[in-house]
Residue, then its C-alpha position, 0 to 999 in steps of 0.5 A: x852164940x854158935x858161929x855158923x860159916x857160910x860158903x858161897x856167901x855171894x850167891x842167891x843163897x848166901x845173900x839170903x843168909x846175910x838178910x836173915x842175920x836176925x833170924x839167925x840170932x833168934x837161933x843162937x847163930x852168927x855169921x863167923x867172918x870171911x874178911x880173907x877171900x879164899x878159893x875151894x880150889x886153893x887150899x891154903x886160902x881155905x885153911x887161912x879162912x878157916x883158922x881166923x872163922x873157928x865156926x861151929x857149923x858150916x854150911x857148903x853151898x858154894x859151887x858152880x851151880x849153873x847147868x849150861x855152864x856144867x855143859x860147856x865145862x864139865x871138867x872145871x864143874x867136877x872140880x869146883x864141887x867135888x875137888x872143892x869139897x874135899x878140899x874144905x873138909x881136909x882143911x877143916x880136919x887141919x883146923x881142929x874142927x869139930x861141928x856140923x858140916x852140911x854139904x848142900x847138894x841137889x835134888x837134881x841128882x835125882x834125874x828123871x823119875x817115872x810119875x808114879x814114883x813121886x813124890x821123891x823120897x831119899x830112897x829114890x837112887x841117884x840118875x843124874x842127867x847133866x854133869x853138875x848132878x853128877x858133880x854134886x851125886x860124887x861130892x855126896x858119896x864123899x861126904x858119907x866117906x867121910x862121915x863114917x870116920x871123922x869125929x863130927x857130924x857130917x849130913x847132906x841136904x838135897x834142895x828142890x828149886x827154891x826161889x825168892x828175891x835176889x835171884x839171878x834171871x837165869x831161873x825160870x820164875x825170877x826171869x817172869x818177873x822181870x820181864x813183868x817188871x820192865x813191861x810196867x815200866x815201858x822198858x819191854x812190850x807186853x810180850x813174856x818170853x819163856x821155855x817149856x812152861x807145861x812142866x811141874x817143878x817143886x819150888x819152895x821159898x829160900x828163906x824156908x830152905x835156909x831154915x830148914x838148913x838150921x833145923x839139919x844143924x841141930x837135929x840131922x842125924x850124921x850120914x843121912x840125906x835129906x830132901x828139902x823141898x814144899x812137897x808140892x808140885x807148881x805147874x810153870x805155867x800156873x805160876x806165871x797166870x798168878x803172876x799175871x794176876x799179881x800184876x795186872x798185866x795183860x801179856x802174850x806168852x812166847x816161846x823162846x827156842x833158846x830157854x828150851x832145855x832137850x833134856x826137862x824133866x816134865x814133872x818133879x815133887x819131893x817128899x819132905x817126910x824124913x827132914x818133918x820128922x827128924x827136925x819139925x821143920x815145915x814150909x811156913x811161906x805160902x806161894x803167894x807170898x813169895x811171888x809178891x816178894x819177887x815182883x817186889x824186888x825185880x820193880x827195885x832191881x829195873x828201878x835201879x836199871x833205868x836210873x843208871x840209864x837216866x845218869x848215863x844219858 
């Protein structure tokens, strides 16, 4: 068996890798340990980890991720993701390593793209809007830096909205959900509130993503990018009506002034050509699906919410 190191194995992400653990096994993978906490900005903790994991491939996701808080503080975004970066790859360079590094970056770094030049291939240049795209846009230009003269394959993954259960509220398409949930139970009047729902996003299931992630660890070429994305283009507005139906709940849309973001982008498709024709990785998760298992996992979730109530009172 490989053994496959995952940073940020807490997040939505890294917590989907954990359910997947026998899929992964099915791949000739297994999770190498992390009983040491480490931090990307310390150094020394890293190389610890790293020594005691002795992984075969790692895949970089840890980060800070979230665009508000890129806003409030850009300075610890930069260095979280591209200090952070360069301090894992210098301490796998100290332990020996000699894998697959896969840096996961953003399609956000792509900006705004004018409609008649989508889908977005990798040729695209990078525009990032927002100082975590421009984080992850640097952290990328290192990583090719460094696959120019290190021994082992380094490659770069640009993910898309990927959504499923497990993931926080702050996304648009998990917040609906639990809203929808907590209206079934009577915690919420049947009233959704939302932010611009009339703009096109490109959303894929992560349990899709963390196999296309696989598929970059045996065949990505060194140095190259790769979109990882359905290809296809979700309007917000459409997805909440199949939610609805899901459901069977009849409830007013509002705007809520605070989940409006200046700075949108109002339509967004990825080509996922070159990761098809490097790896033979394709979607395999109809939409649908995935939003049965978000609704399924956000009724679990205020479950558990109003239970933790119940013994409270």
């Amino acid at each position: 068996m490989k053994r496959l190191f995952i940073t940020g194995q807490s997040g939505f992400v890294g917590l989907a890798f954990e359910r997947m653990r026998t899929h992964l096994v099915a791949q000739g993978w297994e999770l190498a340990p992390t009983e040491r906490s480490y931090d990307l900005l310390g150094p020394e903790s890293l190389k610890q980890v790293l020594q005691q994991a002795n992984p075969d491939a790692v895949i970089h996701l840890a980060g800070q991720t979230f665009i508000p808080e890129a806003f409030r503080d850009p300075a610890h975004t930069l260095d979280v993701n591209l200090k952070g970066t360069l301090n894992l790859l210098q301490a796998l360079q100290s332990s020996g390593f000699n894998g697959t590094f896969l840096y996961v970056s953003s399609g956000d770094i792509y900006g705004r793209v004018s409609p008649e030049l989508l889908p977005i291939t990798e040729q695209q240049p990078a525009r990032p809007q927002n100082p975590y795209a421009v984080s992850k846009a640097a952290a990328e230009l290192l990583c090719y830096q460094w696959s120019c003269s290190v021994p082992w394959r380094i490659l770069v993954a640009r993910p898309f909205n990927h959504i499923g259960a497990g993931q926080r509220e702050d996304f648009v398409i998990s917040s609906v959900a639990r809203q929808l949930s907590r209206i079934k139970s009577g915690l919420q009047e049947p009233r959704i509130l939302v932010g611009d729902v009339d703009v096109s996003r490109d959303f894929l299931d992560v349990e899709d993503v963390i196999s296309a992630y696989l598929a970059l660890l045996e065949k990505g070429s060194n140095g190259e990018i790769y979109n990882v994305c359905s290809g296809k283009e979700y309007l917000i507005r459409d997805m909440i009506a199949s939610m609805l139906n899901l459901t069977q709940i009849e409830a007013v849309i509002a705007q809520d002034p605070a989940r409006m973001r200046l700075s949108d982008l109002r339509r967004v498709q990825g080509s996922n050509q070159k990761i098809t024709l490097a790896t033979g990785w394709t979607p395999r998760i109809l939409m649908q699906q995935t939003l049965r298992h978000i609704l399924a996992d956000w009724d679990n979730r205020v479950a558990m919410e109003c239970g933790t109530l119940t013994v409270k009172v």
